[in-house]
C-alpha positions in Angstrom: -55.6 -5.1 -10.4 -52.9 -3.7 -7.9 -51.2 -6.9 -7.2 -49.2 -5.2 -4.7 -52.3 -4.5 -2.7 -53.9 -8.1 -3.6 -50.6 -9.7 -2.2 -51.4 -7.4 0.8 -54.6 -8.4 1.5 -53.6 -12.3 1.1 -50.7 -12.0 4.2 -52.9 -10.1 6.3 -55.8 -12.6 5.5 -53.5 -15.6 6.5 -52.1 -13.6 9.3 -55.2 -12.6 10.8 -56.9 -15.3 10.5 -60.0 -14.3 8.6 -60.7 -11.7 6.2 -63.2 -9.7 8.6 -60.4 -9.5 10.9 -57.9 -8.2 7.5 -60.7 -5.6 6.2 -60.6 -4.3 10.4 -56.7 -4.2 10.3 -56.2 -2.4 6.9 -59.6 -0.9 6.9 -61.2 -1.8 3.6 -64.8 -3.4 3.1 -65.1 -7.1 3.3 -66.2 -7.4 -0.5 -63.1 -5.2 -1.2 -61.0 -7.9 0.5 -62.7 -10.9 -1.4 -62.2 -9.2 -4.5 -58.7 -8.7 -3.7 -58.2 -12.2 -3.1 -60.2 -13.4 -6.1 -58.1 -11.1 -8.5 -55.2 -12.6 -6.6 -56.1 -16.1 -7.3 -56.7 -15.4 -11.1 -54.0 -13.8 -11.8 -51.7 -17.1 -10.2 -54.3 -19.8 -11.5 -54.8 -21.5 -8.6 -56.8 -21.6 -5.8 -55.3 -20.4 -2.1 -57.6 -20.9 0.4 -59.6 -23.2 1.6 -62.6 -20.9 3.0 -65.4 -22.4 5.4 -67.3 -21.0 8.3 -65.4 -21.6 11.0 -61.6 -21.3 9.6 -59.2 -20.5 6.7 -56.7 -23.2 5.4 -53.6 -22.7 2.7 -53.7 -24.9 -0.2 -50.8 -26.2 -1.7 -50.9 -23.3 -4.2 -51.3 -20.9 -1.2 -48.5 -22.4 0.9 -46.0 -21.3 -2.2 -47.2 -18.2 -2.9 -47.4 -17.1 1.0 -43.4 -16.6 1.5 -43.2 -15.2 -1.8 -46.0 -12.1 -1.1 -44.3 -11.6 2.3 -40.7 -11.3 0.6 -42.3 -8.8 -2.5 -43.9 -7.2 0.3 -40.8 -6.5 2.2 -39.0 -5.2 -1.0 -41.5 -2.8 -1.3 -40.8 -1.4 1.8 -36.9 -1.5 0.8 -37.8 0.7 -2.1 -40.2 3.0 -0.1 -37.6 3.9 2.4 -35.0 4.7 -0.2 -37.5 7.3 -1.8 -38.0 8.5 1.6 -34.2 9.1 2.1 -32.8 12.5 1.3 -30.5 12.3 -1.6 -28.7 14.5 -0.8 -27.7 12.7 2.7 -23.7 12.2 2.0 -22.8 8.4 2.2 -19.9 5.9 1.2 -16.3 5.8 1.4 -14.3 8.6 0.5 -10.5 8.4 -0.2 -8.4 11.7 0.8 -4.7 11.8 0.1 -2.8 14.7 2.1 0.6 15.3 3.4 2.0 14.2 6.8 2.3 17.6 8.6 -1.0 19.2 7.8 -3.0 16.0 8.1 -1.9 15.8 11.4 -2.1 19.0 12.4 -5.5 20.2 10.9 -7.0 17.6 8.6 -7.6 15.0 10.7 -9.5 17.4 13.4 -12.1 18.6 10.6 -12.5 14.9 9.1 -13.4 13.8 12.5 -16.0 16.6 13.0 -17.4 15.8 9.1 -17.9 12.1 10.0 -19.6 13.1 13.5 -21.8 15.2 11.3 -22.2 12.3 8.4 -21.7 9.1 9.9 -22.7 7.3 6.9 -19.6 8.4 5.1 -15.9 6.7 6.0 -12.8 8.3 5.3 -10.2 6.5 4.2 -7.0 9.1 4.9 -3.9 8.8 3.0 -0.9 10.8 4.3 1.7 11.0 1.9 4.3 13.3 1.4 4.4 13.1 -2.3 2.2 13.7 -5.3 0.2 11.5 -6.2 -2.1 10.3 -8.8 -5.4 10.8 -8.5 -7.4 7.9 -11.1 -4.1 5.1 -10.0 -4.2 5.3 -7.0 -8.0 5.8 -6.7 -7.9 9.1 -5.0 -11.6 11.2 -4.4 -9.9 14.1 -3.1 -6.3 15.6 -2.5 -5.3 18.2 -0.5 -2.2 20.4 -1.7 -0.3 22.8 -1.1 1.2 24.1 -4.3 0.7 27.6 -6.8 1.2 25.3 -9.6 -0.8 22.5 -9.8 -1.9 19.7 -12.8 -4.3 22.0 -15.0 -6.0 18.6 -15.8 -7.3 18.8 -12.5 -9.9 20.6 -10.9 -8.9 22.4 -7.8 -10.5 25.0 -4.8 -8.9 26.9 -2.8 -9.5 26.5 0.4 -6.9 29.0 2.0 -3.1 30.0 2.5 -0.3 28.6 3.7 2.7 31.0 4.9 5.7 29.4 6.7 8.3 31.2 8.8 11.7 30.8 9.4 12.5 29.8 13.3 14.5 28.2 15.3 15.4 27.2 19.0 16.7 29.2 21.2 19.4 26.8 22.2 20.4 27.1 18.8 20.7 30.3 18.5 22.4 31.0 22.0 25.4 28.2 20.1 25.5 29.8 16.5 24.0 33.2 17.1 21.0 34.8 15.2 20.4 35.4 11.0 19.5 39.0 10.8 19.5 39.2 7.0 18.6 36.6 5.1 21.9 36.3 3.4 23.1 35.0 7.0 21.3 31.7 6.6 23.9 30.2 4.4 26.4 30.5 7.3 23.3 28.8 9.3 22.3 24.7 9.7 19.1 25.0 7.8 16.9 22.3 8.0 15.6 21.6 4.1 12.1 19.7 2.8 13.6 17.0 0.9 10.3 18.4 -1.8 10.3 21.9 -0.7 13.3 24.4 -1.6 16.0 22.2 -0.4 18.8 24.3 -1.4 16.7 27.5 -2.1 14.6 29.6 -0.1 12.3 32.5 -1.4 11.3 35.4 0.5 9.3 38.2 -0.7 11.2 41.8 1.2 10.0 45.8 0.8 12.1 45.7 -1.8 11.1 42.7 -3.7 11.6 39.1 -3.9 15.2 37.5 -3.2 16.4 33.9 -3.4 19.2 32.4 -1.1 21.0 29.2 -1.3 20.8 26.9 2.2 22.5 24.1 3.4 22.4 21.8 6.2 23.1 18.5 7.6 19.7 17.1 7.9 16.7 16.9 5.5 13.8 15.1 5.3 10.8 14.7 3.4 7.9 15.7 6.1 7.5 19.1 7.8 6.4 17.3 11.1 10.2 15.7 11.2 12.1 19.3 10.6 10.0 20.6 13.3 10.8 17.7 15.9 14.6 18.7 14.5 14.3 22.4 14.9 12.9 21.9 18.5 15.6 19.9 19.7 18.2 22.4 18.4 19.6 20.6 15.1 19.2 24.3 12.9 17.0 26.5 11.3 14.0 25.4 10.1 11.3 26.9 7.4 7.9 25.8 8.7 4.6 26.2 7.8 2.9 28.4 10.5 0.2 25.7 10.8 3.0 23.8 12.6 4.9 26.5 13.8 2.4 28.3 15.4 2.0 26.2 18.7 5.7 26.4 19.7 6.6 29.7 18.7 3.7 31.0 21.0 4.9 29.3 23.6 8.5 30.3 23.2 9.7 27.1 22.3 10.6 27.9 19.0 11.9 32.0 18.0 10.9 34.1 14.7 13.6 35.2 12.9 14.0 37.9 9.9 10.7 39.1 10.1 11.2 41.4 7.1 11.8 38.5 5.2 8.6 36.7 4.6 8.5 33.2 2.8 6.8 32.6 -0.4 3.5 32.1 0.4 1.4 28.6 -1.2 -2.0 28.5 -1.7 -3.8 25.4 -0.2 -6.0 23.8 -2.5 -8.3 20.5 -2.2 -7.9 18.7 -5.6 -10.4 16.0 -7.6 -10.1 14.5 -10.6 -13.9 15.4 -12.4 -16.7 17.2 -11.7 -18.6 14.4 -13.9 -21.0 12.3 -11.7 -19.9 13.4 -8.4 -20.3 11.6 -5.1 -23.0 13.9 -2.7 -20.3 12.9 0.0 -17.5 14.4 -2.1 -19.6 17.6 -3.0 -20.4 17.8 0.6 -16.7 17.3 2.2 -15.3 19.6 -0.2 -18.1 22.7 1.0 -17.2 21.2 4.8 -13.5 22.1 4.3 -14.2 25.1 2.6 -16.2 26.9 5.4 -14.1 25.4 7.9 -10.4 26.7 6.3 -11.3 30.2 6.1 -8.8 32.5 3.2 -7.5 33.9 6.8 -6.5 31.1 8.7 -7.4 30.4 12.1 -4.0 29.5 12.7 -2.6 32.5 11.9 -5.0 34.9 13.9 -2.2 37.5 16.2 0.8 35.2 14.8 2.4 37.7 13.0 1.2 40.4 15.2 2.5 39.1 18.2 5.3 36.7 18.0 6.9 37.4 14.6 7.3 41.3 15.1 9.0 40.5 18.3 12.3 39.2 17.1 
């Protein structure tokens, strides 16, 4: 017997009314419906309607077994729609760690155009501007800027951070202008309390060189140096991602432009590829198309603004 069916028939019978009216609704014979129901009975051991000409009445039997058929009934359904769901449709709560300056400058921009896309899945966005650990702290995914990072973890690069070295032009009208990079030790540098705070690497046409900075402000966020270097405190090595905006508009000037800064790769980081989320699988291929290896940011910066100074 399909008891699912049987428990079926029995609602719609009580429902209806009659079991003409429940062979009508879920278009079987009437003699399939009474067998349904018999089957039904004997498989409880007890009788569950009363059936006469004119009506049909619940026993006591029947008045027990009615809510529990409607509430098996209405699991079944539960467990229908979940096999009709896609599983691949990214849902849950994903936890991204990422440092101040890019997660306000370009992180938070995609996340907001994944979840549009999957509303089922909810960020929970960590900006931190130090390392962290992935399993403590409970971490899906990490987004790093780095060219050396934990070979215990697994990591894709998603594209390439440069930086340039800029700074106001009130500055520079006060203290003059670095035309070789040896200059910047006589400069107010503005140093990442993380990132070469006393030495800054440049790759030249004649190879790679190394000088020592100082300065009377450091902090441990790009976003801060940037606020500094805007309001004329130094000179500042930023990520272009940051820079970009101001030094188009003027805001901030390019300096040594045959100097470049050591460029870092920027890589999303998660701790296994063991049992992985769909939601993390499908952020991490979201990011991926979105932060090209050319960055959008970058498109006629150096073209433009750098070669001008």
């Amino acid at each position: 017997m399909d008891r699912l069916n049987a428990m079926r028939v029995f609602v719609s019978v009580v429902e209806l009314g009659s079991q003409s009216a429940a062979a009508e609704h879920l278009q079987l014979s009437r003699p399939v419906v009474s067998r349904y129901l018999a089957e039904l009975e004997d498989w409880i051991g007890a009788r569950l309607m009363h059936r006469t000409t004119r009506k049909l009445s619940l026993t006591a039997a029947g008045l027990e077994t009615l809510p529990r058929c409607q509430q098996m009934l209405e699991l079944s359904g539960d467990l229908q729609a979940i096999g009709r769901t896609p599983r691949d449709t990214p849902k849950g709560e994903l936890r991204v760690s990422v440092s101040t300056s890019f997660g306000q400058a370009q992180l938070i921009d995609a996340l907001t155009d994944y979840i549009r896309r999957y509303p089922e899945v909810k960020i929970d966005l960590q900006m931190l501007d130090r390392t962290v650990n992935l399993v403590d702290e409970r971490i899906d995914l990490a987004i790093r800027t780095s060219n050396d990072l934990d070979p215990n973890l697994i990591a894709r690069q998603l594209t390439v951070c440069r930086s340039v070295i800029c700074a106001a032009p009130a500055y520079l009208q006060t203290h003059g202008t670095p035309l070789q990079v040896q200059d910047l030790g006589l400069h107010n540098c503005l140093t990442h309390a993380y990132f070469g705070k006393h030495l800054w690497h440049f790759e030249q046409a004649d190879g790679p060189v190394s000088v020592a900075v100082q300065g009377n402000l450091s902090a441990n966020d790009a976003v801060s140096l940037q606020k500094a270097a805007l309001a004329g405190a130094g000179v500042a090595m930023l990520p272009t991602y940051l820079a970009g905006a101001p030094l188009r508009r003027g805001e901030l000037l390019a300096l040594l432009p045959h100097a470049r800064p050591r460029e870092l790769n920027l890589h999303a980081v998660y701790a296994s590829r063991k049992h992985m989320p769909v939601a993390l699988r499908s952020l991490l291929d979201f990011l991926a198309a979105r932060f090209t290896p050319e960055p959008s940011w970058d498109q006629g910066l150096f073209d433009k603004v750098l070669s001008t100074r």
